[in-house]
N, C-alpha and C positions, 0 to 999 in steps of 0.2 A: 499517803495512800500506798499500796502494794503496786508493786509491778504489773500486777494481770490485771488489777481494776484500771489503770494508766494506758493498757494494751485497748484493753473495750472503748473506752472515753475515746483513744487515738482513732478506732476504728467509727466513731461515729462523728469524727470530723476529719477537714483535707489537711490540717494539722496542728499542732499543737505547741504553742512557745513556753518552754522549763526555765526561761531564767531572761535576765536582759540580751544575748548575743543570740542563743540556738533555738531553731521551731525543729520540732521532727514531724513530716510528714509522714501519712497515715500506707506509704509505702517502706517506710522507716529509713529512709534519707533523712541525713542529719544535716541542717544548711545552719551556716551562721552569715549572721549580718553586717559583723566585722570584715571579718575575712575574705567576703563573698562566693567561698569554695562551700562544697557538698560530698559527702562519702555517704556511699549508699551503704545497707546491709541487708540480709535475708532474714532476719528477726530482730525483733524487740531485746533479746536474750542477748544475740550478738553484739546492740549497738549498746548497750550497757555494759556488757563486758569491757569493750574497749573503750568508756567513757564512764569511770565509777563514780566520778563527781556530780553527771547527770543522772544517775540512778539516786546518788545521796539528795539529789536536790527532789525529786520525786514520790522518794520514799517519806520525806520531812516536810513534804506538800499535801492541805488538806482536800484545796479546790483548786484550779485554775480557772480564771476568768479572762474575760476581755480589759488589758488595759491599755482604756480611749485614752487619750492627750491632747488638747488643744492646739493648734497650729500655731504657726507664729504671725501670724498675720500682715498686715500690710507694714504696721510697723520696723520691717525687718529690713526693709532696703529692698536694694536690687541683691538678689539671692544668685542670682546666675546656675539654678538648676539647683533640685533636690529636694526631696521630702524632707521635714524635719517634728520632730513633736518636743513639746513645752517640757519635759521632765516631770518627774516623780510620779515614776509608776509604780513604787511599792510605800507602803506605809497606811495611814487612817485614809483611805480613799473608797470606802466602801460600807454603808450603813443602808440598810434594807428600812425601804419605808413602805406603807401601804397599796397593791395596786388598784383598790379599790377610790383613791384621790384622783385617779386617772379615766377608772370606768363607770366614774357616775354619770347620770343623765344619758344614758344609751337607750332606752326602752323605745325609741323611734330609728332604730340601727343603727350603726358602727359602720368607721372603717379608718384603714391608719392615716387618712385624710384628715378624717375629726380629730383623731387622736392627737396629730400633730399639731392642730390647731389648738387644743388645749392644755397641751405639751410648753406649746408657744405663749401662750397666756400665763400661764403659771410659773412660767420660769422665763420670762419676757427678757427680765432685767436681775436675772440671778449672777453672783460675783461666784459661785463655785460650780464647777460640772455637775449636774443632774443623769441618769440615762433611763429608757425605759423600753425594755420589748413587745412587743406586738406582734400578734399573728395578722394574718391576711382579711381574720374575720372583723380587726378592729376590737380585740379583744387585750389588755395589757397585762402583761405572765409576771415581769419583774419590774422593780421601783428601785432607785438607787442613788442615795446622796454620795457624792465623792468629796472630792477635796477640790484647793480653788485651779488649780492644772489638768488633773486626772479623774477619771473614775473606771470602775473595775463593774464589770456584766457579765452573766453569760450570755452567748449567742445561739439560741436553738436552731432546728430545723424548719425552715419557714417562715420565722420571725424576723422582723423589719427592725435594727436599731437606732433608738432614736435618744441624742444626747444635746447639749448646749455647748457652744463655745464661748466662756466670758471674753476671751479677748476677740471676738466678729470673725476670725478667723475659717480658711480654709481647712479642708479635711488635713491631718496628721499622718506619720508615715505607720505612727499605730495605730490608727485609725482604718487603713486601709491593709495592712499588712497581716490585722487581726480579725476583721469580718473575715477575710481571703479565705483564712484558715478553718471557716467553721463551715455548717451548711444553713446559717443564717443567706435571708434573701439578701439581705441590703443594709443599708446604714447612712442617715440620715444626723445632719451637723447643722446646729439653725445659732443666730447668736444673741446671746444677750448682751452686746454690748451696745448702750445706747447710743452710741453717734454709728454706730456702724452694723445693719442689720442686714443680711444674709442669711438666704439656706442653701445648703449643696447636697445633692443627694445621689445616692453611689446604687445600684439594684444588677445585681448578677442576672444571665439570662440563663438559657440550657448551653449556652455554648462557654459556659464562662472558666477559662483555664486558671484555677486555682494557684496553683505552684510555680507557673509560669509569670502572673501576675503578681504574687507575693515581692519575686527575684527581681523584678522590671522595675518595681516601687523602689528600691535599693539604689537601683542604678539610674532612676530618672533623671535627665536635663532638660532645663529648659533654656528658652535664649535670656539674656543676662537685661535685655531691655523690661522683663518682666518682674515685677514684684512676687513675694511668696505666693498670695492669692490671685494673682491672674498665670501668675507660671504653674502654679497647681493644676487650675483648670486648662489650662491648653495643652499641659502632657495629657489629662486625664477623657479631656474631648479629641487629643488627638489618636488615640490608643484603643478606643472604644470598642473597635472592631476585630483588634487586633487581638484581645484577651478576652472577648462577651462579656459586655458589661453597660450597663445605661449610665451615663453621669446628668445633671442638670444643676442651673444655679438661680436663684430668684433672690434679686435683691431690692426688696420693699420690708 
């Protein structure tokens, strides 16, 4: 895509990640994830200038989406603090399916309640990531088969994301790092894996500090007596107030 369609796309999200390490926010700070430093600029123009590799990866980019990842789940031990996601965020993780498998049987109303309920049905006991967006009306915009780790979305304005985790797992740190980035409401992680069923669900409020909370997901700890999915949610219950943002976890 050109530089100036890249500049509009930026400006109608809180930012936007060009590769596995760098998001440039939509004040054109360039943050990486390695590093955990930030260098601001006054233009798109300038942060390109001094970053030609991120212009090359931009210019050779068709779309950018959201790439969800699986968490690692309880599986993992005692974690002793940190976000982490399953890998493979690039490759076949993205196949557009109908969202009309999703909006049948609404003629007595909608909403992303139902939706998720038959989100949950359909992909109960699915072995690859599924995702699907929704607006507020209970209405589904996009349908998306991934791969058995990952799957790639957009996140619009308004819209609720709703994915599967094969392995029952907790939300991911792409998970959480790449809603941040858009002006998507929320994001919604339910699991297919049959000994272990959970939903956790993430919904931004008006107060919810994007850029701040992107950088906190980076550097979360939790205490080491907790496993991935119960450390998950204690930073993310404990932080609620602190970045605007509703977290919830139901596990039936």
């Amino acid at each position: 895509m050109t530089t100036e369609y890249f500049d509009k796309l930026l400006q109608g999200n809180n930012a936007i990640k060009v590769d596995d390490e760098n998001y440039i926010f939509n004040d054109y700070e360039l943050y990486s994830t390695e590093s955990k430093l930030s260098k601001n600029y006054n233009s798109l123009e300038e942060l390109l200038s001094d970053n030609p590799k991120i212009k090359e990866i931009i210019e050779k980019t068709y779309e950018f989406y959201l790439p969800l990842e699986g968490g690692r789940g309880q599986g993992s031990g005692a974690m002793g603090g940190g976000f982490t996601s399953a890998g493979g965020r690039k490759g076949n993780n993205r196949e557009v399916l109908l969202n009309a498998e999703l909006n049948l049987g609404t003629s007595g109303g909608n909403s992303v309640d139902m939706v998720l309920d038959r989100f949950k049905e359909k992909y109960g006991n699915a072995t690859r990531e599924y995702a699907i967006a929704v607006d507020s009306q209970g209405f589904v915009h996009q349908h998306i088969k991934g791969g058995k780790s990952s799957v790639g979305i957009e996140g619009n304005k308004g819209e609720t994301i709703i994915h599967n985790h094969p392995s029952g797992g907790n939300f991911s740190k792409a998970d959480l790092q790449n809603v941040a980035s858009t002006k998507a409401k929320g994001i919604v992680a339910t699991s297919s894996n049959t000994s272990q069923k959970a939903t956790y669900t993430f919904e931004k409020t008006d107060k919810f500090k994007s850029k701040e909370f992107l950088k906190a997901v980076d550097k979360a700890k939790w205490p080491t007596k907790y496993d991935y999915d119960k450390g998950a949610s204690w930073w993310l219950k404990k932080n609620q107030s602190t970045y605007g943002y509703k977290f919830t976890e139901s596990h039936k």
